[in-house]
N, C-alpha and C positions, 0 to 999 in steps of 0.2 A: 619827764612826762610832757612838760611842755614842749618839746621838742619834736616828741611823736605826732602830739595834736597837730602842731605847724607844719609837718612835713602829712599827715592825713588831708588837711586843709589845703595843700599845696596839691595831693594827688586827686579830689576832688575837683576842684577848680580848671585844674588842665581835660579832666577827664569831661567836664560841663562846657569846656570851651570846644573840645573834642567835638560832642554832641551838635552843637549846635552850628556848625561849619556847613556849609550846603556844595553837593559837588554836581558836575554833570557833565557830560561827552558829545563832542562832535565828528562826526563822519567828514574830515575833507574832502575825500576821494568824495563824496554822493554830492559834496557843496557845490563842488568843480565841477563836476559832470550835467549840473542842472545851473550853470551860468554860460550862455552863449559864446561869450564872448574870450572864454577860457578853452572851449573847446575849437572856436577859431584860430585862436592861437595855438592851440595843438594842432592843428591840421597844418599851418602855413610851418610849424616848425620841421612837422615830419618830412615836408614836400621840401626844405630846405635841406633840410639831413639828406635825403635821397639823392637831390641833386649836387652836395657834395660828395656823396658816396659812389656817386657815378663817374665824377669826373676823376677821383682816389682810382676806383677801378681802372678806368683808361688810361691812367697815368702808370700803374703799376703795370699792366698788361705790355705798354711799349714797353716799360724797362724790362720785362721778361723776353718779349722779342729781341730786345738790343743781347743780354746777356746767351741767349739760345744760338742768336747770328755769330758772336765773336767765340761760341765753343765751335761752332763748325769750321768755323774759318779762320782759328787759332793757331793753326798746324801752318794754314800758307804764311800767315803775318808774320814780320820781323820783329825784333823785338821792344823797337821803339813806335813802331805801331800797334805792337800788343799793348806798353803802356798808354798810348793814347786815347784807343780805346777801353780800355779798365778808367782811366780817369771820365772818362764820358758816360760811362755806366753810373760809375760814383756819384759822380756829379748829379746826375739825375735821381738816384736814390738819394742823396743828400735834399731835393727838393721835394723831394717827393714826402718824407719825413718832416719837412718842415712845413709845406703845406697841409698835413694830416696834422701837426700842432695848431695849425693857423685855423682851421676850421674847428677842429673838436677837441682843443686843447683845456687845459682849466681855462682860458682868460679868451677861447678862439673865439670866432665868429659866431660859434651855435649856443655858446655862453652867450655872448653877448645880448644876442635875440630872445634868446629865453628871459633873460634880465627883463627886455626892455616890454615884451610882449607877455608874461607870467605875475611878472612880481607886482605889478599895481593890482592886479588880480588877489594875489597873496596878502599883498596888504590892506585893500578893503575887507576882506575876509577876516583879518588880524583883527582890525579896528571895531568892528561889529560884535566878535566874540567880547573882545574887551566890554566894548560899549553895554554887551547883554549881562557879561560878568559883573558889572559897577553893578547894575540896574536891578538885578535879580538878588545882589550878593552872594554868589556866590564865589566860593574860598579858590575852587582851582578846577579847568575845565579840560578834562583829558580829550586828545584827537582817538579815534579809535583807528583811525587810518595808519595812522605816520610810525606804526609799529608796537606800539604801544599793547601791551597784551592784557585788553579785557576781557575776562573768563563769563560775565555774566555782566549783559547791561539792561536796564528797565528802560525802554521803548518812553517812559513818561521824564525822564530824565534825558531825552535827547533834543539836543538843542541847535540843530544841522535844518530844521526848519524854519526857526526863528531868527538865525543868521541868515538866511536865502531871502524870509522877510525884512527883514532889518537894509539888506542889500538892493531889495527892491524888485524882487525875483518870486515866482510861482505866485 
């Protein structure tokens, strides 16, 4: 009997601490898009992708010319000038590859920029939610952006203004 009591006692209590938990959601995607200085930095990243994306193109376009030239004129070359040229192809595709790592690699250049022009972004954003979670307590504050699949959220429980405040924004 007393065992039931304590384990009744035990399922109360969780169920009281349950209750009393306070939760509530932030929109990243709407946080970002209403700080200037995030969307600056999206703009300069995109104009940076573009401009390696162009110079990727140019680069592959001559190796496509180079490989187009040595099928037509494969039949006159000997055979130590057919290797010459196939290694000259290679060689060019091998950098070509390397610099599409170099640029949009996990660790490339457009990583990099993102890092350096996003994440302090990321991070005041981080620290405000925190800062508003200590303050308000509540228990756990879901992004509704980042995938997270809220089926129904209450507009009074959204707290994507109060970090914009908090950051120094609208």
């Amino acid at each position: 009997m007393k065992r039931i009591i304590l384990i009744v006692a035990i399922l109360m209590a969780a169920s009281i601490t349950t209750f009393a938990q306070k939760y509530g959601f932030i929109d990243s995607g709407y946080i970002l898009e209403n700080i200037p200085s995030y969307r600056a930095a999206q703009e300069q990243l995109n104009q940076l992708s573009a401009q390696y994306q162009k110079e990727l193109e140019s680069m592959h376009s001559e190796i496509e010319q180079m490989y187009q030239d040595f099928q037509a004129e494969s039949v006159l070359l000997s055979d130590d000038m057919k290797r010459k040229r196939e290694d000259v192809i290679i060689s060019k595709e091998k950098d070509y590859k390397q610099l599409q790592r170099k640029y949009f690699g996990p660790e490339g250049d457009l990583f990099k920029k993102r890092q350096a022009l996003v994440k302090p972004v990321q991070d005041d954003i981080f620290t405000a939610v925190q800062e508003i979670a200590n303050e308000g307590s509540y228990a756990v504050i879901f992004d509704k952006a980042g995938g997270t699949t809220l089926f129904f959220t209450n507009p009074r429980y959204d707290l994507s203004d109060q970090v914009l405040q908090k950051l120094g924004y609208k």
